[in-house]
N, C-alpha and C positions, 0 to 999 in steps of 0.2 A: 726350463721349457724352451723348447725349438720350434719353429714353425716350417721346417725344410717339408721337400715332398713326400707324401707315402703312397705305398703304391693304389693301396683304397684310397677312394677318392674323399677331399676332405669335404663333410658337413656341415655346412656354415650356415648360423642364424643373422639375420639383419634387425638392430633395435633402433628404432627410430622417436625420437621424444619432443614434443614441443610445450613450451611451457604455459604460453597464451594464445589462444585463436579464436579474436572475436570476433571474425567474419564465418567461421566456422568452414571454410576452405579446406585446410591442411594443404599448402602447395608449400610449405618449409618442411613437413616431412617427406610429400613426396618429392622432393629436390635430394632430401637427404638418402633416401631409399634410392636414387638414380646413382647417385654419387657412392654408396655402399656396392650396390650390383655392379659399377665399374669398377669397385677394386676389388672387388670377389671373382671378375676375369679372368685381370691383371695377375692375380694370385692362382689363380688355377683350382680356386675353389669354387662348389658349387653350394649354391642358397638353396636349403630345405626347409627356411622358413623365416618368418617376417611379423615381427612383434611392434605395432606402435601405439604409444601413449601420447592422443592431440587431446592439448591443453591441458595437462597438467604438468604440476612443477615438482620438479622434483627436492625442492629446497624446503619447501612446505611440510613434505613429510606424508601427503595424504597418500593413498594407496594407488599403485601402480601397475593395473592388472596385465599389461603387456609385461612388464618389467617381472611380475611373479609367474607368469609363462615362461620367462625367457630363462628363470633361477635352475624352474622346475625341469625343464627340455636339459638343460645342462646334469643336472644330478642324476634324471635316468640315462644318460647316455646317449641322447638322439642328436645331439650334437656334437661338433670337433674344435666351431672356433664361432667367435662371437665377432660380429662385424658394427661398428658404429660410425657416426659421424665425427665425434669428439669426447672426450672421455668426461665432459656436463653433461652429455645427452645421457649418457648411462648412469653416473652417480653426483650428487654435490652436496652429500652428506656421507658422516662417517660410516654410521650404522649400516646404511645402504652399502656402502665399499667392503663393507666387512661379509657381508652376506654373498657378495660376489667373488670376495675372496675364497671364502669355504668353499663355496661351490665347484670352483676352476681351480684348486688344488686338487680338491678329489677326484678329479677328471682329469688333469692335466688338459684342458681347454686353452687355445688361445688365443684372445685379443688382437682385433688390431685395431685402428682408427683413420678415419679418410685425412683427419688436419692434424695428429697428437702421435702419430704414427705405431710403432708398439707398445701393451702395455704389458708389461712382465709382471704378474705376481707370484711366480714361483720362488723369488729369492726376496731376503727381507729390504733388501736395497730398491726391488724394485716396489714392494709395498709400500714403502715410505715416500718415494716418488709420487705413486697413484694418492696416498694420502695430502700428500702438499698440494700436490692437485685439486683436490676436494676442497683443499682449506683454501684453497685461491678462491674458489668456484665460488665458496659461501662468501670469502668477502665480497666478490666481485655484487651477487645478487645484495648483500645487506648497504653496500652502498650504494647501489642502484635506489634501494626503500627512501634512505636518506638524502641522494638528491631531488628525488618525486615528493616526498613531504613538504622539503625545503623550498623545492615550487612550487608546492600548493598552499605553501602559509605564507610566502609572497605573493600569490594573488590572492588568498583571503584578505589581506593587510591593502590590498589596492580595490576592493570590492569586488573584483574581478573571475569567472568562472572558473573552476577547480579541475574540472575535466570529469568522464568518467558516463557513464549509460546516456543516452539521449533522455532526459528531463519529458515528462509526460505533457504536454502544453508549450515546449518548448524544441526548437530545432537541436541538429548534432552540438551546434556550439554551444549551446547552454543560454545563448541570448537573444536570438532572432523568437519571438514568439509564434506558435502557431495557430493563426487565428485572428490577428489584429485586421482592421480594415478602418479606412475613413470614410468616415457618411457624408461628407461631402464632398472631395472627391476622388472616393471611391478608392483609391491607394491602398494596397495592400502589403507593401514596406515601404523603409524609410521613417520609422519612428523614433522619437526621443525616448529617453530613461523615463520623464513625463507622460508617455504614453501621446504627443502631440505630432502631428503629420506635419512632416519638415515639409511639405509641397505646400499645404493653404492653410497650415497652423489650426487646424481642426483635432483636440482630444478624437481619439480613435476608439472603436468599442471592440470588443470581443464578435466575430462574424460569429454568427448563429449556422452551428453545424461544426464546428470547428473544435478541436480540442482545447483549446483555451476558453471555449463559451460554454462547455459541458461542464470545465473544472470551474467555473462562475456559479454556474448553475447549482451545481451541485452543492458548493460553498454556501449559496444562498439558503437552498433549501435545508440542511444543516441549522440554521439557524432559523429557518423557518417552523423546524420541529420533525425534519422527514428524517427516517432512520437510514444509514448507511446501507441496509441490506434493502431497501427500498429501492434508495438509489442504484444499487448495482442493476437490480433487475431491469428498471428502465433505461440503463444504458447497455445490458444486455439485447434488451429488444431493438435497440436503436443501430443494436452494431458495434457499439465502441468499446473498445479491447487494448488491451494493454500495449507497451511498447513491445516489439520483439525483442524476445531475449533469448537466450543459448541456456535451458535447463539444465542443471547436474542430472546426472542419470544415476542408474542404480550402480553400475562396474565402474561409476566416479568419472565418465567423461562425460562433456558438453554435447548436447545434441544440433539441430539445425536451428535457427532459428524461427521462433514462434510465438505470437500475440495467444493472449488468452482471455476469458472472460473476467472481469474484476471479481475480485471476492475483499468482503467488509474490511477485513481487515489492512487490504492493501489500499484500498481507498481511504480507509483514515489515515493512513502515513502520507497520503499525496496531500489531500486536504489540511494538515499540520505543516507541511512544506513552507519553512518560512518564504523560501522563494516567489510562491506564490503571489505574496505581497510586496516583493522586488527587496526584500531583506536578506541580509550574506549571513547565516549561519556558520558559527566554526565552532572547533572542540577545543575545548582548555581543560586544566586541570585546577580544582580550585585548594583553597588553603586548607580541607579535609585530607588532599591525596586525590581523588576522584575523580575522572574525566566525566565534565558533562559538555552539550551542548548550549549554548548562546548565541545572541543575535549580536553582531559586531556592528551593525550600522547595516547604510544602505548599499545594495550592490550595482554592479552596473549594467544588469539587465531591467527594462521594463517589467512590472508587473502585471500581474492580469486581474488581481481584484486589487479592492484597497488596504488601507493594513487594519482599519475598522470593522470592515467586514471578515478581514481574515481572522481578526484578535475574538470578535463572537464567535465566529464558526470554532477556533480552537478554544474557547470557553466553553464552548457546549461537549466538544467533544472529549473534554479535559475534566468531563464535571463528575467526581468519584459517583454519585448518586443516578448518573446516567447509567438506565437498564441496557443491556446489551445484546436483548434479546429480547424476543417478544412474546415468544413460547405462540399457545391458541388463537393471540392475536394476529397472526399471520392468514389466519385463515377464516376466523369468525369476528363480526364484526365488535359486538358485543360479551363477548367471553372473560370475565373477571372483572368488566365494567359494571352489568348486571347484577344484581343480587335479591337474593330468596326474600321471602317473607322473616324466614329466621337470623339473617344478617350474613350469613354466608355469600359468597361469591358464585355465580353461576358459568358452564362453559360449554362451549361447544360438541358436536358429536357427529359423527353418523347415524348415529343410534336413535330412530326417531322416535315419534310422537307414537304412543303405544307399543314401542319393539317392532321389531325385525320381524317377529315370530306373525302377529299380530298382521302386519302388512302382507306378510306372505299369502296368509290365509284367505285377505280380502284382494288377493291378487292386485295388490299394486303398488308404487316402489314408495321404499322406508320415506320419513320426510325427517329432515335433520334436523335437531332441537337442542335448546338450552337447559339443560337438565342444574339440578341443585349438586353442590361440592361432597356438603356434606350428608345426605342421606336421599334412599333411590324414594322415597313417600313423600318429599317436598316437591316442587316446582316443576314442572317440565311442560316446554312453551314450544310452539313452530320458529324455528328457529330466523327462515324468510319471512313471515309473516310479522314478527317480531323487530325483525333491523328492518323490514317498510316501513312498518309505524313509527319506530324511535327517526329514520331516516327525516321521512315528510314534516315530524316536528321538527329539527334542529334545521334543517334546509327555510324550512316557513320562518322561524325565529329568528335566524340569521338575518333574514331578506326584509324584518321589518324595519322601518326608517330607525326605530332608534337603536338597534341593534346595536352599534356601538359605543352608546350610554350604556346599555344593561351589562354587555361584558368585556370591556376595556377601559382600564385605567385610567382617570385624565388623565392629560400633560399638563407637567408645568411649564405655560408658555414664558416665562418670567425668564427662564431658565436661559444662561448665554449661551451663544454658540460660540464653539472652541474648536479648532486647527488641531483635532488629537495626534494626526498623525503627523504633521509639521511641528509639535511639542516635542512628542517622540525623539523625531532626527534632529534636534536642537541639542535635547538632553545626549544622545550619544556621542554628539559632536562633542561636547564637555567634557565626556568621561576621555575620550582618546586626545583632549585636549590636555586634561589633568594627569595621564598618564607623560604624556611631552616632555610635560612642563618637569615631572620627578625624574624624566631621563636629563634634561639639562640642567637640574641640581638649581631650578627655581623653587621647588618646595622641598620640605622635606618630608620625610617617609609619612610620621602622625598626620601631617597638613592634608599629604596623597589619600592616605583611608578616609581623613571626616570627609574631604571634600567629595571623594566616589562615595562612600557611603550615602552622605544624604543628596548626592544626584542622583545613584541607583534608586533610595526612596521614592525620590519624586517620578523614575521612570517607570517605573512599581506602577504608579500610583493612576496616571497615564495609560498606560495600559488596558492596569484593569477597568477603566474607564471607557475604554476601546471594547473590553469586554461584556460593558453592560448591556448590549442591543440583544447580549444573548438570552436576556429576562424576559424579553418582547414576548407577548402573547403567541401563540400557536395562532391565533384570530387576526392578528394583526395583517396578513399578507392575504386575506380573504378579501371578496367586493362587499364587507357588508352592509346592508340597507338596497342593494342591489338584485331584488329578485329574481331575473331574468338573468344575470350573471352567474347567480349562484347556483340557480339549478341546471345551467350548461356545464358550470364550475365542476360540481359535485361528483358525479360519476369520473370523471377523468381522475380523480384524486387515487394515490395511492391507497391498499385498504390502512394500513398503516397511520396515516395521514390522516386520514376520517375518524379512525379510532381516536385518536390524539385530540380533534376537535371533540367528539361527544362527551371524551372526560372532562373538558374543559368547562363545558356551558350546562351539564344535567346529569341531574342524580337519578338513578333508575332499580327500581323496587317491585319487581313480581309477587305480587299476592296471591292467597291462596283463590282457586276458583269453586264455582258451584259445580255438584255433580250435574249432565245433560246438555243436551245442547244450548252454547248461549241464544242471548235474542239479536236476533236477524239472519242464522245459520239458514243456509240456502243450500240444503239438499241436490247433490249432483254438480255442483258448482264448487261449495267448498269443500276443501282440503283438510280441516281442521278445525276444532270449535274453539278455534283461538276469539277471547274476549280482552276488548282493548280496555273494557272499564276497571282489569286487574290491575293493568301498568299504571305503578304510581311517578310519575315523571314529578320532579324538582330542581328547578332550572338555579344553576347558582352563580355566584356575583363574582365580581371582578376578581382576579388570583393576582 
């Protein structure tokens, strides 16, 4: 293969490749695309065309849709010579070289490169070249992997942040929080790992509005009873959206960056963030083979909630018997709460009181009802009419003084208070204490297992400890005895939320009704001869 003059002029494609672009720029390929058109001059060829692949790596192996233009443009003939930067931008793997090989023999195609100068694959001397090349290429990228681990499992081992996306509640570096303030004064940084204002020694709270006070809140309410896909909606409406991120697209590159609206499940992986509660999670592999995740101790960023409230919220969210869904609950208040005369469960509809058909005819619109699961001849109730009644009772119930005798648990006041989460960081100190001690040949091996074994025990034990506030009533973060609170309370409540409360406190049983209208029906006023003396309500005791 020659690359001398011919008197057609030559064809030249320019490939251009970057492996990472998390600003989403591309000013290293177009540097590299300036730097090709300068020697596509120099050479006296002309560029008919310009294939780039930003942000993807070619070491990974994923798909390369400029790189599979660039194959194709060669095998039909539209091109004469391939112009690169360096001969990694175009291959760092074999199979990829191999493919390029095929292709620019059957062409007689040639190669050059702006740093690597030419690359000859027409003789086997030169293919072996191109292939050492490669094999540099990958070592060079596999030990690039190996010094990036090797520093991030030296700052796992000093508490210290890992690197990697902007932390949601947290600044680029992984440790300035976003959201901290002192209420006294007023200091907006400058805090301890404590969370304490180096200015006037004031614990510092979460500023309300702030990302770090939405991931409290939300933490709270988790453990309050509210569902994930609740929560997203109300921070939907509120505005608050994900960090920006650079999406995979469909032809495999990175788009611009973009914040998006939370969805349930990306909110549970934040809420599980050991981080959240200033804890350094890392990956080990244990004596099965298996990489999991663990809590190595404390890290050296502030937290934003505490590890108690964390350890509930991940109790709750970790509980196999937690529903994941809520199906008609989303929409009706009462829907599978409710139930028939014959034991069946009642739900939701558009479908109202008398049919569609029925409403048509009396010219006016359907009204939406609880109808029976299992057959269309049992129960069917106003479905508004229905969640008023049940509403005004559990609202009035809650609000009486002793409300919180009828349905919450005593306390045992007897009960000590314990420093769960300074037990915690005691016991982990132990275990990377016990670990020390078997690196300096002060214990030995059997000594190293009992000793971690039954400190893990106790850390066990600690914990779930940490986890029990996640048993608290659904009632409990209510004003009850509070009338006036409660009925301000009340609507503001997710439907979610509300539902959650009426399973708690009352049993609810629609019986069968008399044919005609009940008594008190008020002609032109009512909507529906809904009778309240059907609903059998049974308020039930402490869970």
């Amino acid at each position: 293969m020659t690359d001398t003059a011919e008197t057609a002029p030559v064809r030249a494609a320019i490939y251009c490749r970057l492996s990472s672009d998390p600003t989403g720029r591309a000013a290293n390929v177009q540097r590299q695309e300036a730097d090709c058109r300068a020697l596509a001059k120099e050479l006296g060829w002309t560029v008919v065309d310009v294939q780039i692949d930003n942000d993807i790596s070619a070491y990974a192996g994923k798909p390369r849709p400029g790189y599979r233009e660039l194959l194709h443009g060669i095998r039909t003939g539209q091109i004469d010579a391939v112009l690169a930067w360096h001969t990694d931008r175009l291959y760092r793997r074999l199979p990829d070289l191999e493919d390029l090989v095929k292709a620019v023999q059957e062409r007689n195609v040639m190669i050059r490169t702006c740093k690597a100068g030419i690359i000859d694959l027409s003789t086997a001397s030169g293919i072996m070249t191109a292939e050492i090349q490669a094999s540099v290429s990958k070592h060079e990228v596999a030990h690039l992997i190996e010094r990036v681990k090797a520093a991030k499992d030296a700052a796992a081992a000093k508490g210290a942040y890992r690197g990697g996306p902007r932390p949601f509640g947290y600044e680029a570096d992984g440790r300035a929080p976003r959201g901290f303030v002192c209420p006294s004064c007023g200091s907006r940084e400058g805090f301890g790992n404590d969370r304490t204002c180096q200015g006037c020694g004031t614990r510092s709270i979460n500023e309300p509005g702030s990302e770090a006070w939405y991931t409290e809140q939300a933490t709270l309410a988790i453990v309050d009873g509210e569902s994930l896909r609740s929560i997203c909606r109300t921070w939907a409406e509120a505005g608050v959206r994900t960090v920006p991120r650079r999406f995979r697209q469909e032809d495999g590159t990175r788009g611009e960056p973009e914040s998006r609206e939370w969805k349930p499940e990306e909110l549970r992986k934040l809420l599980l963030r050991p981080r959240n509660a200033g804890l350094l999670e890392v990956s080990a592999i244990g004596l099965d083979g298996k990489r999991r995740s663990e809590i190595a101790g404390q890290a050296d960023w502030p937290p934003i909630v505490d590890e108690e409230t964390w350890r509930a919220c991940k109790a709750v969210l970790e509980n196999p018997a937690r529903r994941t869904t809520t199906g008609n609950g989303r929409v009706w208040l009462l829907s599978r709460l409710a139930h028939c005369w014959c034991g069946a469960p009642v739900r939701g509809g558009s479908k109202g009181v008398g049919g569609n058909t029925k409403a048509q005819k009396l010219g006016r619109a359907s009204l939406p009802a609880y109808r029976c699961t299992e057959g269309p001849s049992h129960v069917i109730r106003d479905a508004h009419r229905l969640d008023e009644f049940i509403t005004d009772l559990v609202v009035e119930r809650l609000s009486r003084p002793d409300a919180a005798e009828l349905h919450l648990k005593p306390v045992d006041a007897a009960e000590p208070h314990t420093d769960l989460a300074r037990k915690a960081g005691i016991l982990r100190t132990k275990l990377d204490t016990i670990a020390a001690d078997f690196a300096e040949d002060l214990i030995t091996r059997q000594q190293m297992l009992d000793m971690t074994a039954i400190t893990r025990q106790r850390l066990n034990a600690v914990t779930a400890q940490m986890g029990g506030r996640a048993s608290t009533s659904v009632l409990a973060s209510l004003p009850l005895g509070d009338g006036a609170a409660m009925g301000e309370l009340w609507p503001t409540l997710h439907l979610d939320r509300r539902r959650q409360v009426v399973e708690a406190v009352v049993s609810i049983v629609i019986n069968k009704s008399r044919r005609g209208r009940p008594k008190g029906y008020r002609p032109g006023i009512d909507t529906s001869y809904f009778d309240a003396s059907t609903i059998d309500v049974t308020w039930k005791p402490p869970a």
